[in-house]
N, C-alpha and C positions, 0 to 999 in steps of 0.2 A: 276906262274899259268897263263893261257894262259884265255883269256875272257870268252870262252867257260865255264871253270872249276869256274871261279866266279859268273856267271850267274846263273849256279844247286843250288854252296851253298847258294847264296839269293834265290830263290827259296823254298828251304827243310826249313829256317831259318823262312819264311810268314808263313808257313804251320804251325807249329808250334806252332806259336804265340796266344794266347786265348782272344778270342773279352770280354771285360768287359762287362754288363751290365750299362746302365744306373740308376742314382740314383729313376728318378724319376717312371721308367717301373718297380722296384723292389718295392716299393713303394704300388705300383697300384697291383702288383700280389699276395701282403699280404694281400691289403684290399680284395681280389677276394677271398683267401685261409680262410680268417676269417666267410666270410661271404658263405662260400658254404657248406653244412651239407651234411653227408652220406647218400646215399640211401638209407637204411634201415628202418630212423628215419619217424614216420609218421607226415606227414602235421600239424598242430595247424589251429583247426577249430576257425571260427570266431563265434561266436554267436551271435544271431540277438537278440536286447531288445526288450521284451515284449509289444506288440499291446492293451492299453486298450478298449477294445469290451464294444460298447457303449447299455447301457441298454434298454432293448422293452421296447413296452409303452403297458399300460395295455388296454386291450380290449375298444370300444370307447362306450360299453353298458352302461358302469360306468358315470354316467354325474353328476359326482361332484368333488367338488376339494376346497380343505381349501386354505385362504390365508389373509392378513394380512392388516387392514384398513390404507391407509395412508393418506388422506384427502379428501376434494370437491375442485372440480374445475368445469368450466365454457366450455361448447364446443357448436360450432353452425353447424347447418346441411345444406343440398347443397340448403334448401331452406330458410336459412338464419333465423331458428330457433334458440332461445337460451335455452338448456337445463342444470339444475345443480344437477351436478356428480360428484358421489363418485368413487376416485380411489382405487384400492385394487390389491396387489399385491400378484396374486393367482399363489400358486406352485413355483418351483417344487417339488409335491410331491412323495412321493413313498409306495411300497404296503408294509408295514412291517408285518402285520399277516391277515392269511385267519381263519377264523369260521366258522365249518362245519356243518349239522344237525345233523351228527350223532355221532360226540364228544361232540359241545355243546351247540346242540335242535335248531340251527337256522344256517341261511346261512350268512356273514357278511364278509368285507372287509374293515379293520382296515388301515387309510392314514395314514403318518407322516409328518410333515412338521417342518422347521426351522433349523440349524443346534445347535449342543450345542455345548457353546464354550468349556467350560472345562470338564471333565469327571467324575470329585469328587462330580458335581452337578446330577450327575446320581444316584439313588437307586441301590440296587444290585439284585434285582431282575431284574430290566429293562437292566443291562448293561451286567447281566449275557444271557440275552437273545439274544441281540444285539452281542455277540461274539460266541454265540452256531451257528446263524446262519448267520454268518458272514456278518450282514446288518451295514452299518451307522449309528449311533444315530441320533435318532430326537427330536428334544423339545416338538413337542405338539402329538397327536396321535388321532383320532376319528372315528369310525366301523360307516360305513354303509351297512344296510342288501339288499340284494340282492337273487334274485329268485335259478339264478345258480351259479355256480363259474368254468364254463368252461373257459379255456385259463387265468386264473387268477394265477402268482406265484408271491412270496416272490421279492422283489429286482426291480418290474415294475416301469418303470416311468406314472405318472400321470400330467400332463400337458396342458395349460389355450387353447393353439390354436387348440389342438387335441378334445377338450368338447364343447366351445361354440364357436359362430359365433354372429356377429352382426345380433341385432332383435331380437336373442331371448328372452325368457319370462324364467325369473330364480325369484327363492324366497332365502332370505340369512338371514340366524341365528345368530346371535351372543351375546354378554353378553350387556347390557344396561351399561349405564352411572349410579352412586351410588352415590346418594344424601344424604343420612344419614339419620334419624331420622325427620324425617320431620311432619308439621303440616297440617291439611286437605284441609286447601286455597291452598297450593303448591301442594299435593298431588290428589285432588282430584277437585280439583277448585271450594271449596265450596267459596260463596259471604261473609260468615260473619253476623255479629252482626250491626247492626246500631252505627256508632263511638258517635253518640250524644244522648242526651236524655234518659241521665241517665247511661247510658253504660258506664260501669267503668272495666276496664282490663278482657274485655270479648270480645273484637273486632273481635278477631281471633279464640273464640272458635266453635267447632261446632254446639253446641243448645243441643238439647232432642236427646236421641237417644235411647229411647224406656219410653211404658207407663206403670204406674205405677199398676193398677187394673189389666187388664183383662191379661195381659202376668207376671210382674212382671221381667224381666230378657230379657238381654240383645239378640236380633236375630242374629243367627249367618252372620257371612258376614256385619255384620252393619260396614258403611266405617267412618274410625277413625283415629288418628295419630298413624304413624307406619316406618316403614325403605322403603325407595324409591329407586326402583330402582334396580341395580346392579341383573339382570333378564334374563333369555333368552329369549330373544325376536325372533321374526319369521315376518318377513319382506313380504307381496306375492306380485310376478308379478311385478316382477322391472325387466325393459327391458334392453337390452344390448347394449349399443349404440355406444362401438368399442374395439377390443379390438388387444391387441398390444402383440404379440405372442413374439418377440426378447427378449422384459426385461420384459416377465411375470407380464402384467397388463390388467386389465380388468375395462371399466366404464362403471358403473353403471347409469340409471336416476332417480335420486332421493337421499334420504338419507340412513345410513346404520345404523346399529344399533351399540353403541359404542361408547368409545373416540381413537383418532388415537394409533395405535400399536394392536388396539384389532383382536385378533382373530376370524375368521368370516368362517363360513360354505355357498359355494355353491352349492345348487344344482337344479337341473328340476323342475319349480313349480307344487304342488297338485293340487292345485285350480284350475277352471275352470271358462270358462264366465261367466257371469251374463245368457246374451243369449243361453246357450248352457244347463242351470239350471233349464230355464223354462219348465213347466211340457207342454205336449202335448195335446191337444184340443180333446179329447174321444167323445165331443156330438155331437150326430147323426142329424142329419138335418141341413138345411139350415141356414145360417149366416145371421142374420139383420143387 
């Protein structure tokens, strides 16, 4: 065969010949083949989780709010005043029931406050109400009437920095401290019997308490040994001298009614000045 003729058949013999594939390029075109889906198939949506949408605050017409005694402390003012205040940890509350006039005869907005910790401590009237309308349980509950019940629903937050401000003049309700059975020196600060001269285990009593002839029988309201205490008491015109809207606290000047834990009602004081009580001057003429 002449070179010419050797040259063709290597030639025709390359041609031929079939290029392998690489291990690692076969590899890589499974993982490409695993991971590619037909056209047909549609997309997998992602779904976004749920946004919890933070609760409105109830109208700011409302100016009261429960909350819960936690002690006295000491604060001084910028002009180096010392004032002793009671702390009280008011809210967050919220509106669990509205009272209407014409279901039943009055207008009222019922707060809740506390969390409950377990749910076997619920009544079933209360817990059946709490899942009809889908609210959170509360430990304590108490209706304040009110004129209208515009912009007022189920589920509002009630809250300490949205009601008061420093300065103002509030009056606060709560249950007194429960002394027991007590006698009328403690109770009513009567002085007593003379300890000497004669006085024999009568020191402590109260005397006469009514006369013999012309009544015969005891006057009602005659003050006597009895149960002390444990009372609702009604506090007026206690000022507000700061209050700390972050961890839901408000101080008070002054004392509050209760021992620490007790449940305490705030709200806008009734009462009025002294000055503002006086009757007005009607007579005509000239002032001497």
């Amino acid at each position: 065969m002449t070179d010419e003729q050797k040259k063709a058949v290597e030639a025709t013999s390359e041609d031929k010949k079939v290029e392998t594939p690489k291990v690692e390029e076969v590899k890589e075109e499974a993982k490409t083949e695993t991971v590619k889906k037909p056209e047909g198939e549609a997309k997998e949506e992602v779904k976004a989780e749920p946004v919890e949408e933070k609760s409105k605050e109830a109208p700011e017409t409302l100016k009261v709010i429960l909350g819960k005694k936690i002690g006295m402390t000491q604060l001084f003012d910028e002009n180096g005043n010392l004032y002793a205040t009671s702390v009280v940890e008011a809210g967050p509350c919220s509106v669990v029931r509205l009272r209407t006039k014409k279901k039943d005869g009055y207008n009222a907005v019922c707060l809740g406050f506390g969390k409950v910790e377990k749910e076997k401590n619920l009544n079933k009237p209360d817990k059946g109400y709490f899942e009809k309308n889908k609210l959170t349980p509360v430990k304590h509950m108490k209706e304040y009437r009110t004129e209208q019940l515009e912009g007022f629903e189920l589920g509002q937050d009630v809250t300490v920095g949205f009601r008061f401000k420093e300065g103002d003049i509030v009056d606060v309700q709560g249950k007194s401290k429960g002394h027991g059975f007590t006698g009328v020196m403690k109770r009513y600060n009567f002085k007593g019997l003379p300890a000497t001269h004669g006085t024999k285990h009568k020191a402590r009593s109260p005397g006469s308490i009514a006369s013999r002839r012309s009544l015969g029988r005891v006057i009602p309201g005659q003050k006597m040994p009895g149960r002390m205490g444990n009372e609702i008491i009604t506090v007026q015109r206690i000022q507000v001298t700061k209050v700390d809207a972050e961890n839901n606290l408000i101080y008070l000047n002054g004392s509050v009614p209760g021992a620490r834990g007790t449940v305490v009602s705030i709200l806008t004081t009734s009462k009025k000045r002294n000055s503002d009580n006086k009757p007005k001057d009607t007579k005509k003429g000239k002032k001497k």
